[in-house]
C-alpha positions as CSV (number, residue, x, y, z in Angstrom):
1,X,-40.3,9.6,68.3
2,X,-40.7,11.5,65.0
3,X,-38.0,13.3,63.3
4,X,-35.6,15.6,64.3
5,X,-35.8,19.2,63.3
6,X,-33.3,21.0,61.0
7,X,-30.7,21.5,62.6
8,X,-29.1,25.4,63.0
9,X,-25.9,26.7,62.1
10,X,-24.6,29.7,60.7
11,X,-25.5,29.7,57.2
12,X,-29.3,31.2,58.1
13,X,-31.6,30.7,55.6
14,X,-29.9,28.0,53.9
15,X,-29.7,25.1,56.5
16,X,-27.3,22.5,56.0
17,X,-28.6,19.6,53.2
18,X,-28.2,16.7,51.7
19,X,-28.7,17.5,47.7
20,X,-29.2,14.7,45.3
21,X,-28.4,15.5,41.0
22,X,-28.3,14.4,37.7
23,X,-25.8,15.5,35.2
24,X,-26.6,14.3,31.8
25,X,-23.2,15.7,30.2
26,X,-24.3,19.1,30.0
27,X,-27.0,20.1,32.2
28,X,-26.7,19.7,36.0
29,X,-30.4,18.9,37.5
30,X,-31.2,19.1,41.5
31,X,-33.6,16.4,42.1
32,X,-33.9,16.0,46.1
33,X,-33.2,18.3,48.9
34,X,-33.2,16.7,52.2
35,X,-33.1,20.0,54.3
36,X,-34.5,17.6,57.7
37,X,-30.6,16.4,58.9
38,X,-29.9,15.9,62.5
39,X,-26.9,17.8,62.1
40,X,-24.7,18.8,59.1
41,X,-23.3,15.8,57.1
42,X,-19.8,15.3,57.4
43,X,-20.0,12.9,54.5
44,X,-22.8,10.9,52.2
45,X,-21.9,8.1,50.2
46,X,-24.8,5.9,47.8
47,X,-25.8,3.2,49.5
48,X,-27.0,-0.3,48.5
49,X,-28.2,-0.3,44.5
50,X,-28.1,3.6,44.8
51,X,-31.8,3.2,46.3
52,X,-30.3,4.7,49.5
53,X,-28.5,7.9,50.4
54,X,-26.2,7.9,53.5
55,X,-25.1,10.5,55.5
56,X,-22.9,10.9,58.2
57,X,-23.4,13.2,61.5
58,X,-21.3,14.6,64.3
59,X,-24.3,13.2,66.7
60,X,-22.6,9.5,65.9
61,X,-25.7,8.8,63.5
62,X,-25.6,7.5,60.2
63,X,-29.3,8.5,58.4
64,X,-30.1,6.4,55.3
65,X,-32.5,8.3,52.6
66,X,-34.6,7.2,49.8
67,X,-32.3,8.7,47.0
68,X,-35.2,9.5,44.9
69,X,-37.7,11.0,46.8
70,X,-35.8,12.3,50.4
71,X,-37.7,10.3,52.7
72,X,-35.9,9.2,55.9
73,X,-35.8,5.2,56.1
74,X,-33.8,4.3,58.4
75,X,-31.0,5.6,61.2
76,X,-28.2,3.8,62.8
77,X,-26.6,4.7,66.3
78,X,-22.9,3.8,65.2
79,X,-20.9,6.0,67.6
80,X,-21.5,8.2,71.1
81,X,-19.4,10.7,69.2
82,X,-18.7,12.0,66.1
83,X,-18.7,9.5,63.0
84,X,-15.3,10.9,61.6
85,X,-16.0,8.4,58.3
86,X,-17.4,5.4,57.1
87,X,-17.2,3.2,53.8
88,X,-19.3,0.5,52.3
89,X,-18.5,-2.9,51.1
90,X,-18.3,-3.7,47.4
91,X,-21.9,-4.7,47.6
92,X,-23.0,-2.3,50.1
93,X,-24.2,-4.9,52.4
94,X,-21.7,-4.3,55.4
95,X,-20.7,-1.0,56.4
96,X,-17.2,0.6,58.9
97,X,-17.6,3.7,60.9
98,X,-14.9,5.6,62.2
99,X,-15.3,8.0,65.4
100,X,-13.3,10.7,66.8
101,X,-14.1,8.3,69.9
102,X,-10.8,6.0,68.9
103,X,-13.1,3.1,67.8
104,X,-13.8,1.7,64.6
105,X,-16.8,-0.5,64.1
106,X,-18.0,-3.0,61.2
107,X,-22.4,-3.2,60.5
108,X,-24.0,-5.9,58.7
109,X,-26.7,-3.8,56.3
110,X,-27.8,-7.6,55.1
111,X,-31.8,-7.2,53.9
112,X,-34.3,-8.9,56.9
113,X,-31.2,-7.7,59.6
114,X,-31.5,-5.7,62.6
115,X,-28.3,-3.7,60.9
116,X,-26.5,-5.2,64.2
117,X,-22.6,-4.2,65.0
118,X,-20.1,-7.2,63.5
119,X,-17.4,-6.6,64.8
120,X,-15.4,-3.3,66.8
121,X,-12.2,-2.6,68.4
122,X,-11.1,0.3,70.3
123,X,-8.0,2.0,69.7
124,X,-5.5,4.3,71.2
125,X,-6.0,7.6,68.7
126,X,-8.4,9.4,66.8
127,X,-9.4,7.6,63.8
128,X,-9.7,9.6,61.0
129,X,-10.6,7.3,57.9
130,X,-11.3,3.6,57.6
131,X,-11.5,1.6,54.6
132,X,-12.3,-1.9,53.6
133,X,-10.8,-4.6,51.7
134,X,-12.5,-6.7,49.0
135,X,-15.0,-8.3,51.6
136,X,-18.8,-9.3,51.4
137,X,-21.4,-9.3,53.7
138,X,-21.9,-13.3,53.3
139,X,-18.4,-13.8,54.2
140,X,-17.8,-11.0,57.0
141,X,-21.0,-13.0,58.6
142,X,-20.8,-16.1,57.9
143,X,-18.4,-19.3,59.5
144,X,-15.1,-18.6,60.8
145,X,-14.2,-20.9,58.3
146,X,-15.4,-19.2,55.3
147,X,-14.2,-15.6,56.4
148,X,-10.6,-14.1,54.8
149,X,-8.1,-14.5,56.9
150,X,-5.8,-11.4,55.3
151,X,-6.3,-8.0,56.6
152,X,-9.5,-6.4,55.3
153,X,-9.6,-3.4,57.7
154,X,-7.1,-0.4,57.7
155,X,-8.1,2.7,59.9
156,X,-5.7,6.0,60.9
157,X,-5.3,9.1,62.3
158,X,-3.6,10.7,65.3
159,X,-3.6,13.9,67.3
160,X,-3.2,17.3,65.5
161,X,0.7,17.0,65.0
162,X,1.1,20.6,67.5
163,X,-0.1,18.5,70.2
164,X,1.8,15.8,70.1
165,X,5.1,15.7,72.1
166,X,8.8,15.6,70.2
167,X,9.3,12.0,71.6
168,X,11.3,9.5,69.2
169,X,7.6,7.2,69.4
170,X,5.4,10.6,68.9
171,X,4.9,9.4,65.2
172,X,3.4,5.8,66.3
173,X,0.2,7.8,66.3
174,X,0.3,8.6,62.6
175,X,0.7,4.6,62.0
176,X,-2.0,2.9,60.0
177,X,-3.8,0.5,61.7
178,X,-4.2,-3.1,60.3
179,X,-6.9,-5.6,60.8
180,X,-8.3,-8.6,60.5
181,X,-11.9,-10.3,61.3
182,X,-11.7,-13.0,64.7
183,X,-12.1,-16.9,64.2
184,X,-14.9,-16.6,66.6
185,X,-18.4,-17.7,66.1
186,X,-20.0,-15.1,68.6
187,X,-20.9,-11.3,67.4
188,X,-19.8,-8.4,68.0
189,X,-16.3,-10.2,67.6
190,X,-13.1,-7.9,68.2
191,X,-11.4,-7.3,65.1
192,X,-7.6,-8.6,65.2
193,X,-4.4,-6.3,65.4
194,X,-2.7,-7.4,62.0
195,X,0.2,-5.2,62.1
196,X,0.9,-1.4,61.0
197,X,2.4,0.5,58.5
198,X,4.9,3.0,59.2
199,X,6.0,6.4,57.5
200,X,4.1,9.1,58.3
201,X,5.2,11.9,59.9
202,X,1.4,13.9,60.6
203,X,-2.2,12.8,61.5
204,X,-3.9,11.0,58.2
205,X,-7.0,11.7,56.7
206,X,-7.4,9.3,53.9
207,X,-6.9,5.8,53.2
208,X,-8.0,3.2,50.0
209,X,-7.9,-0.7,49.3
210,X,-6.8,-1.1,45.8
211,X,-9.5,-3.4,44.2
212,X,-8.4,-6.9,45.3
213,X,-7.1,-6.0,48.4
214,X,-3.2,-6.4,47.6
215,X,-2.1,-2.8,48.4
216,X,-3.9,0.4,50.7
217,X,-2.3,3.8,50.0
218,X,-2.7,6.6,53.0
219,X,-2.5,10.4,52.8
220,X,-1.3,12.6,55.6
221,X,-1.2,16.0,56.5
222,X,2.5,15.6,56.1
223,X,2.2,16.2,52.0
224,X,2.5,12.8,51.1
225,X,0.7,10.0,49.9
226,X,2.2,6.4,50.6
227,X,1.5,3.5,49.0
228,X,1.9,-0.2,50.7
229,X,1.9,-4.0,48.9
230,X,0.8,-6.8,50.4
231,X,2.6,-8.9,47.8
232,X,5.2,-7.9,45.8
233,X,3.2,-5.8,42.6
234,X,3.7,-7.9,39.8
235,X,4.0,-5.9,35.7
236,X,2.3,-6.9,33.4
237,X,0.0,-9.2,35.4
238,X,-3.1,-9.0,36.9
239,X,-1.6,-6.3,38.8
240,X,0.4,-3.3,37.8
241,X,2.8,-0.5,39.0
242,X,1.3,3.2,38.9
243,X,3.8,5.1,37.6
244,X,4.7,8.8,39.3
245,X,4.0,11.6,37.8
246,X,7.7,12.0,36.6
247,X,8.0,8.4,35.5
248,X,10.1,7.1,37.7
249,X,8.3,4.7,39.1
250,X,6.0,3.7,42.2
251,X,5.1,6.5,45.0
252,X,5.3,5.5,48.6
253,X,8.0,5.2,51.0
254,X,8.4,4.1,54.5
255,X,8.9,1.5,57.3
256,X,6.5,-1.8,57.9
257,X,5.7,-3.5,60.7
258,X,3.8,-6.9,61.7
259,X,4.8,-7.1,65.2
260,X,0.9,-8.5,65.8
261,X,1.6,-11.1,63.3
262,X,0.4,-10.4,60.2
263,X,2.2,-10.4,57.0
264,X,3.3,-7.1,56.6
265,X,2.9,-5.2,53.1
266,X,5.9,-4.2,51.3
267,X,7.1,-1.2,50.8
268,X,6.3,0.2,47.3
269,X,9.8,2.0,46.9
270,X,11.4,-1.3,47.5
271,X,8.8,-3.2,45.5
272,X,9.1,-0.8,42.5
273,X,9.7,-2.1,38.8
274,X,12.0,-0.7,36.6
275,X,11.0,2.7,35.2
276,X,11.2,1.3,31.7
277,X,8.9,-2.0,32.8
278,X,6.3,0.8,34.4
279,X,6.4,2.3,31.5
280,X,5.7,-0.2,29.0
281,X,3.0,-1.5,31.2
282,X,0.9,2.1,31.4
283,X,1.4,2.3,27.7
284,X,0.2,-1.0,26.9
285,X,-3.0,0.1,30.1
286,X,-4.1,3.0,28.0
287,X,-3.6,1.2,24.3
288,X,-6.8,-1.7,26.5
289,X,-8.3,1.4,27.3
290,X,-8.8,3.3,24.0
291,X,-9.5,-0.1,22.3
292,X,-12.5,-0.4,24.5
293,X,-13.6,3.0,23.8
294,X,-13.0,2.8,20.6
């Protein structure tokens, strides 16, 4: 079958598109316009080595572009319904979908694959974001032996707060959702309930692994932003305490839970240095950083 035609919404004469630029520092270029999507894009992201240009559709499609010229390469049938988002691994070699459909799935985007579905798992809510953990495509498909065993999947959302009832477990929908890949050899393996995290009090829309996978922070239509360690931060280490925007320390309250086994991340309220510790620490963070520069 060949391509779809534009698709048709309200904005007439300027169809819904996919625009690719270059900013140089002072002049802001267009260079593609890919004006041929199935349906508006919800979301793009770059794929692997920036050759590719993703985007996301309500018809469950991801569509990967060439990045420098616009031409369709390739499309993958993630979802039946909407793809609500989806994120690449740090090498851009494995990709998770999200769907309005309450599933969440994990692709293997390995060069000479099929792009074939990893692993999956069906949950009880809307997802609204998903986000990955420091994992590779060689890992996520290789041995059960040499995959992580730590979570390395997070995904949330919930109803639209109006519809859910005032029952005392109404906010169990706002949970985030924590994974972890199966010890199975066979594919598509179902992805392992590894506990949740507790505190918000509306449906989330955004989530985010810090870089080595030790904390995930979640935003909610509730105003806040909530931050959650795996391991007790550490000052002054390899890992650091962001301090808040009135110095007083780490952002990010709220119950845990591991009730499916996992070990449940910390609170960051709990977990919080000293303001005077944070303090020192971002001073000594942006001393590295004008060195560099410098």
């Amino acid at each position: 079958s060949g391509p779809s035609p534009p698709c048709h919404n309200r904005f007439g004469a300027h169809p819904p598109a996919v625009t690719v630029w270059r900013f140089d520092g002072a002049v802001i270029e267009e260079l593609v316009r890919i004006t041929t999507l199935p349906t508006p894009a919800s979301q793009v992201r770059w794929g692997r080595s920036d050759y590719f240009v993703t985007s996301a559709h309500e018809n469950g499609e991801l569509v990967f572009w060439r990045s420098d010229s616009g031409t369709e390469v390739k499309r993958l049938k993630a979802h039946d319904s909407a793809i609500s988002k989806f994120e690449f691994s740090h090498d851009r070699e494995l990709v998770c979908t999200a769907s309005v459909d309450k599933s969440v799935r994990v692709w293997d985007l390995g060069k000479g694959t099929d792009w074939k579905r990893l692993y999956h798992v069906e949950t009880d809510r809307p997802i609204n974001d998903v986000a990955l953990g420091p994992i590779s495509r060689a890992a996520a498909a290789g041995p059960p032996g040499k995959r992580p065993t730590k979570c390395c999947v997070i995904a949330a959302g919930g109803q639209d707060a109006r519809n859910v009832t005032t029952t005392s477990g109404s906010t169990d929908q706002f949970n985030t959702l924590l994974f972890k890949l199966p010890s199975k050899e066979t594919f598509p393996g179902l992805l392992e309930a590894d506990g949740v995290t507790k505190g918000h009090f509306g449906p989330v829309h955004t989530l985010a692994f810090s870089r080595d996978g030790s904390a995930i922070a979640s935003g909610s239509e509730d105003g806040c932003v909530r931050i959650f360690f795996f391991e007790p931060p550490v000052v002054g280490g390899a890992r650091g305490v962001a301090p808040s925007p009135n110095g007083t320390g780490s952002q990010g309250v709220g119950a845990t839970d591991n009730t499916a086994g996992g070990a449940a991340p910390t609170d960051a309220s709990a977990a919080a240095a000293p303001a005077a510790e944070v303090a020192e620490a971002a001073a000594e963070e942006e001393a590295e950083t004008e060195d560099a520069s410098g």
